[in-house]
N, C-alpha and C positions, 0 to 999 in steps of 0.2 A: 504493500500500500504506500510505504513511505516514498518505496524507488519511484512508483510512477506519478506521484507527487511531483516529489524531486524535477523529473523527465518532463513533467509536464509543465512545468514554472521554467526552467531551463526553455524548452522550444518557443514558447509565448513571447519573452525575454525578447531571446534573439532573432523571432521573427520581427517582430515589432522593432526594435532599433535595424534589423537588415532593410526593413522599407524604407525608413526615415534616413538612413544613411545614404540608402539607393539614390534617394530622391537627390541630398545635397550634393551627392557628388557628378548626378546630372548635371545641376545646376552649373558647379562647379564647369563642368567638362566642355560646357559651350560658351562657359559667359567669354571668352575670347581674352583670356587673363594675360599678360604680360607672361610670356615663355622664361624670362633672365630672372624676373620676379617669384615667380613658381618653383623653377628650379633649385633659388638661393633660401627659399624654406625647407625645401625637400632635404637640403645637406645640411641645413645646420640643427631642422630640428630631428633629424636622424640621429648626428652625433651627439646632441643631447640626450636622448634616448636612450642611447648605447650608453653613454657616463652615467646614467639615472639621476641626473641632474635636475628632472623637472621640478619648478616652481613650480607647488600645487597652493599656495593660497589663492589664487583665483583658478578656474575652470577653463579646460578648452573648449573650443566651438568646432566641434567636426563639419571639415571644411572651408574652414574660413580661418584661418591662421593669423590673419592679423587682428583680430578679435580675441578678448577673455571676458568672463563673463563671472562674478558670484551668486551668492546667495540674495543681496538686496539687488542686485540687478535683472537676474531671472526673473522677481517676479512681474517686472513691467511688461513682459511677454502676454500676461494674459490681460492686459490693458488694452483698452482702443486709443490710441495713441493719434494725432494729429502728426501733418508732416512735420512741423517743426520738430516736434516733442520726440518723434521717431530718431528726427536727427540725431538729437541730442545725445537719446540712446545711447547711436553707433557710437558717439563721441565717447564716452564714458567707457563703451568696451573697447574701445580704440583704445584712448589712453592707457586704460591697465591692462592693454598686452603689453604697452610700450613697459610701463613699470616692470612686469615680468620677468617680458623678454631681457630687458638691461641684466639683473639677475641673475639670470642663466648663462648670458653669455661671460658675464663678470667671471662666472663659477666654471669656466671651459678650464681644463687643463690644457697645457703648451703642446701636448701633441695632439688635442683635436684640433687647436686654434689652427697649427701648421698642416693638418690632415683637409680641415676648410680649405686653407689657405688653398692647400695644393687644387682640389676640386675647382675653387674656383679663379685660381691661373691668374689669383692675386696676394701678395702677404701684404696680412693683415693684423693689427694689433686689436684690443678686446675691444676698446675706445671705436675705433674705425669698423671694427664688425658690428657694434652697434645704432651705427650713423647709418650704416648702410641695411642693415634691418628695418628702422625708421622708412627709409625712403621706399624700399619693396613694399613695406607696408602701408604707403601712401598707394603706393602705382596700383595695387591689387583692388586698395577700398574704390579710387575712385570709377575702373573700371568696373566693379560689382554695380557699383551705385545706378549702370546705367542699365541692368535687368530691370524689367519691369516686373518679375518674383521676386524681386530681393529683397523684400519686406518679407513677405510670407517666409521663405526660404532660412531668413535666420531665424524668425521665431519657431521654426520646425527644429531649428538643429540646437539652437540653446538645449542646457540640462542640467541641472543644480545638483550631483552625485549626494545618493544617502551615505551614511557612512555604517547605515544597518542591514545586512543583509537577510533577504529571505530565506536562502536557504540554507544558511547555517543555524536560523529560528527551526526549521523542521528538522532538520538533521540533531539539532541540539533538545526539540520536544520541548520548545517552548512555553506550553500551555502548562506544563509539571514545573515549569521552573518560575511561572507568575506569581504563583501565590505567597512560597517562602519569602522571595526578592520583594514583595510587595510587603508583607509585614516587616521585613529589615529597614525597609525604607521609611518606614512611618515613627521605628525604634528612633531610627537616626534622625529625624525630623522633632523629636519631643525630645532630644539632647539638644539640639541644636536650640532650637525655641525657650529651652532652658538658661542655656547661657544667655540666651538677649532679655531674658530679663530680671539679669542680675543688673547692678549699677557699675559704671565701669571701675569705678575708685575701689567697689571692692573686690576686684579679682586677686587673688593669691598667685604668684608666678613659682612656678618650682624651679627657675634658674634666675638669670637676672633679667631686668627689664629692660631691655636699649627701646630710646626713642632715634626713628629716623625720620627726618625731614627735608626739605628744601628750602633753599632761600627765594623769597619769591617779594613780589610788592602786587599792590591790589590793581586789578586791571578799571579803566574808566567804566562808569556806568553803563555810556554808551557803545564800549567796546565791540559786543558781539554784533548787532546789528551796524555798524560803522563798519566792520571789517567780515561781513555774510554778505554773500549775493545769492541769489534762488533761478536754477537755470529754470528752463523752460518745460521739466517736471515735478517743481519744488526744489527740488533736491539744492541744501545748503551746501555752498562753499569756500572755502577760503584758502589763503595760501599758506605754505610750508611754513612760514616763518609765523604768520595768526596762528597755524594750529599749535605751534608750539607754545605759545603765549598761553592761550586758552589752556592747553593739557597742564602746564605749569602753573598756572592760579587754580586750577581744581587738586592739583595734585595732594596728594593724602600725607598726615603723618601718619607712620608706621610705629606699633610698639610689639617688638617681638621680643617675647617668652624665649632666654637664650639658655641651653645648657649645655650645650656643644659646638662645634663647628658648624654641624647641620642647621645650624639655627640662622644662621648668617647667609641671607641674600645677596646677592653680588652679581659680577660681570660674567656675562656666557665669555667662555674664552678656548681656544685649541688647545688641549696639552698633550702632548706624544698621538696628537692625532686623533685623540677623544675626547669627547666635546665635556667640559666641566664649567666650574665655576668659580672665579676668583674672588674671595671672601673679604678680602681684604679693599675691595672696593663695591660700596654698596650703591644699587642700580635698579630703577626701574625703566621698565621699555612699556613707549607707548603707541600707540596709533589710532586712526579714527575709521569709526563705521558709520553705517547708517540704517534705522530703522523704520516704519509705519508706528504713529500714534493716531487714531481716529484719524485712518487713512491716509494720514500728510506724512512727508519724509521730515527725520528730526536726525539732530547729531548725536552721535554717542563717542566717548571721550573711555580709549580702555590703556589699566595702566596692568603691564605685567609683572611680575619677580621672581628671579628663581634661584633654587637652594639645592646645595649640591646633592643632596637626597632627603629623603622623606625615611629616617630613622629612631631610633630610642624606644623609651618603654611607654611613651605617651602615644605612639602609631600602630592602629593595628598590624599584627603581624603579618596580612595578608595584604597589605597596601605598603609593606617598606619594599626599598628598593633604590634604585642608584636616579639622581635628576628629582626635583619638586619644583612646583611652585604655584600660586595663585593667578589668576587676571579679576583685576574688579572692574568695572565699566560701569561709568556714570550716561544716564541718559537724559539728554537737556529737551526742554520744551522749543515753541518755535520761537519764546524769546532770552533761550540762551539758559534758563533756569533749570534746575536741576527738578529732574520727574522721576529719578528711581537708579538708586545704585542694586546692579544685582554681582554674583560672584562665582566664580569656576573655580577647583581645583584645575591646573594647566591638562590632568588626563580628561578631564570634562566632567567628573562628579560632582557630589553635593551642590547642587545649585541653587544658589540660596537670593530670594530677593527680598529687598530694605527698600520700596516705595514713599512715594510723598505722600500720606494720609489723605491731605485737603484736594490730591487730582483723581482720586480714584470713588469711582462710583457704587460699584460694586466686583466680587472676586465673581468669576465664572468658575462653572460647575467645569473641572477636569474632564477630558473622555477615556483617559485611563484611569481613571475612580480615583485617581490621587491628589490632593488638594499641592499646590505649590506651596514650594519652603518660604512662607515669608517672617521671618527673623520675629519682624519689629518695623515700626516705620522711621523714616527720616527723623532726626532727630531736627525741631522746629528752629536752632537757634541756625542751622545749614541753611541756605552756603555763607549767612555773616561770617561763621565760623568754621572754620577748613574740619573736613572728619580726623578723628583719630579713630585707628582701624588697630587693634586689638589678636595678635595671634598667636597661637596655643605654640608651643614646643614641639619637636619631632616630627607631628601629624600636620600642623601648620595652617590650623583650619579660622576662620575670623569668627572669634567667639564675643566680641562686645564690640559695640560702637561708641563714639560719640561727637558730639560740637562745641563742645565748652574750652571756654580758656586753655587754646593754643600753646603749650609747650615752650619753656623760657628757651633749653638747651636742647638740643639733638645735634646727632651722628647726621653729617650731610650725604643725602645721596645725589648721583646724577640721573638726568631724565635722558636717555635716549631713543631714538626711532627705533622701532620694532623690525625693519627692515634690515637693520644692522644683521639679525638675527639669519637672514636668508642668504646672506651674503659677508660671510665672516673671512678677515684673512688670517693664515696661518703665518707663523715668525717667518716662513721663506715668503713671504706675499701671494702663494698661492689662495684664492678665496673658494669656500664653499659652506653651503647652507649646514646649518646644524639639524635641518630638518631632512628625513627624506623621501623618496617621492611619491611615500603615501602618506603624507602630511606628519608621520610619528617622528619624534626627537631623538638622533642617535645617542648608543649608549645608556640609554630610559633601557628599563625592565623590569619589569613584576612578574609576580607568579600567577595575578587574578586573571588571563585570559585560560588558564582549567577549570577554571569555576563558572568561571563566565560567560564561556562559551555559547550559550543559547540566549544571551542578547542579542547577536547578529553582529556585532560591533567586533572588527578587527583590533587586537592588539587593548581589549579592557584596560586600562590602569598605566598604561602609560601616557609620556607626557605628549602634547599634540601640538601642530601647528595652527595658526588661526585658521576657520575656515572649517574645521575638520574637528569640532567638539559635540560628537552627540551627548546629549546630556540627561537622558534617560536610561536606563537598565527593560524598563518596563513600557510599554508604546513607543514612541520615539518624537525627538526634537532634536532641534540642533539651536546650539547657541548664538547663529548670527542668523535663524529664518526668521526673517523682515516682520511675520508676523507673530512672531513669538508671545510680544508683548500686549499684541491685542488679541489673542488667544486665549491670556491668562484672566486680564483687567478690562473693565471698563471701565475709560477716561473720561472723566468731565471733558466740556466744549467748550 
């Protein structure tokens, strides 16, 4: 019963993507592409392939190479979109192939860069194969643009990849394994809901308490809106240098529970080749998403940190392991004000949301019968008051909040781009991602993918890259689906 199960989700599968693929590469095979343009993707993105080099925070678009696509972009696929608005689209997945692609090419080792080189009967440095990706990728869009399918044709080939699989759910006998995981999960939810409502002043630390902070000064009133513009499908944005303005005035003190080394956040850094963590310089990485609040695009501000592993007598023993860390992500309203900080473990567990009380209408009923983790809400004196974020030892879980009078002294850390992350150099200046190419962090390991196995989810409990955080055991979500947060809450208008 199980096999033809099995056989039978398998053929559906790939019938169904062999048509949709059929289709693009039709499209593909007549639109009259630039031959030197076509060709110069075929080799580089081969030799990436072969290195398993892909940048998978964003998605590819089969058939269309100069296009990437996420989670908040797919879903404007099922929108009716005006021409302009279409434009815009492509703009946005244009751009973040460019992002990507820079990336990957960054992360070539010298004998594919020379292996290109040779194919294409030019040398080339990373810098210059990038310039000229850029431009194929110009030559390809514009000619696309002139199909009259090429509207339908990409919203046929976009695909937002689950990170849960169905048949490792039947093969693992999913429906024996809901119920235990469903009561753990509720265990864990009524510890967690415990600590948020103690006061922060009195938690007890079993090691010592370092405060870490940043130096920051208050941004103008009018900052956000002075420095937001709304293209032509909401969607907020601003530049490299505002976002980091903005991540930097939200940015959190940290007070970590320390009784080892493992307690101490720091810089991702290469050492003999595997990817660790230098303790000695405390760091968080940030970058910006974007989600749906009552239908509109709003900004979200996420800061990450991580710790050389998740160990001691404070972590379960089935979640220690080599690599930790947290992401919290604050999510701003349309005028810049904070509407709900929620939080991951970096392998995508516990997800825990801290809302603004006064935006929320009412909680909606779950469709996996499980109510979401909500802590506590914002505490009222936020954002006068910067959060102080609270976490446990070993296990490194955020066990109180608060906004009250700001911290005289702390340990300073630095704020850096999350991208650093995807393209790190090694002491010879060779770069490459600490991710790989299925979104999981090298050198991460635990033993919960035996246990866990009938989640569907590749690689349970280790650490993950953005983009790539299921964050259920039980149905399934993912921590950047656009609509996550209107799935959970209704917002005031």
């Amino acid at each position: 019963m199980f096999k033809n199960l099995i056989k039978t989700s398998l053929i559906l599968t790939l019938t169904f993507q062999g048509c949709s693929s059929l289709r693009v590469h039709q499209f593909a095979a007549r639109s009259d592409r630039p031959l030197s343009s076509e060709n110069f993707f075929d080799i580089i993105n081969r030799q990436i392939k072969f290195e398993k080099i892909e940048d998978v925070s964003s998605f590819q678009i089969d058939g269309f190479p100069y296009l990437r696509t996420n989670r908040f972009l797919s879903a404007f696929k099922n929108q009716d979109l005006t021409s302009e608005q279409f434009n815009t689209w492509i703009d946005h997945m244009f751009k973040l192939q460019l992002e990507t692609k820079e990336k990957e090419l960054k992360n070539l080792s010298q004998e594919s860069l020379a292996l290109i080189s040779s194919q294409l009967k030019k040398n080339f440095t990373h810098e210059e194969l990038i310039q000229k990706s850029e431009n194929h990728a110009k030559n390809l869009l514009i000619q696309d643009q002139k199909q009259t399918d090429f509207h339908d044709k990409i919203k046929l080939a976009i695909k937002a990849p689950s990170e849960y699989s169905a048949i490792k759910r039947i093969i693992g006998l999913y429906p024996l394994f809901y119920l235990p995981v469903k009561n753990a999960t509720l265990r864990a939810y009524d510890k967690f809901k415990q600590w948020h409502q103690q006061p922060f002043e009195n938690y007890s630390p079993l090691g010592n308490l370092r405060v870490f902070g940043i130096k920051k000064t208050a941004l103008p009133a009018h900052f956000f809106h002075s420095s937001t513009t709304y293209d032509t499908l909401g969607v907020p944005k601003m530049d490299l240098p505002n976002q980091y303005q903005l991540a930097l005035s939200f940015a959190p003190y940290i007070f970590q529970d320390t009784v080892d080394t493992y307690d101490h956040f720091g810089k991702i850094i290469w050492q003999n080749k595997k990817v660790t963590v230098d303790t000695t310089k405390p760091t968080v990485y940030y970058y910006i998403t974007h989600t749906f609040v009552n239908e509109k695009p709003v900004l979200q501000l996420n800061y990450s940190i991580w710790f050389i592993g998740r160990y001691g007598a404070n972590a379960p023993w089935l979640e220690r392991g080599a690599l930790d860390g947290l992401t919290f992500r604050i999510t701003l309203d349309q005028n810049g004000q904070p509407l709900l900080l929620d939080v991951i473990n970096n392998c995508a567990c516990y997800h825990l949301l801290i809302p603004k009380k006064e935006a929320i209408t009412r909680i909606k009923d779950p469709v996996s019968g499980i109510q979401p983790l909500i802590a506590r809400w914002l505490p009222k004196q936020y954002p006068e008051n910067p959060l102080k974020l609270l976490l446990t030892t070993g296990w490194h879980q955020l066990q109180r909040i608060d906004a009250e009078n700001p911290p005289e002294e702390f340990i300073s850390y630095n704020l850096l781009p999350y991208s650093d992350l995807e393209s790190l150099s090694h002491t010879d200046g060779y770069r490459e991602s600490v991710f790989n190419n299925h979104g999981i962090m090298k050198n991460s390991s635990r033993i919960e993918p035996l246990f866990f196995f009938p989640s569907g989810i590749n690689k349970v409990g280790y650490m993950r890259q953005r983009e790539h955080h299921p964050i259920k055991l039980i149905g399934q979500a993912h921590f950047t689906d656009p609509n996550l947060l209107e799935d959970l809450f209704e917002f005031k208008k």
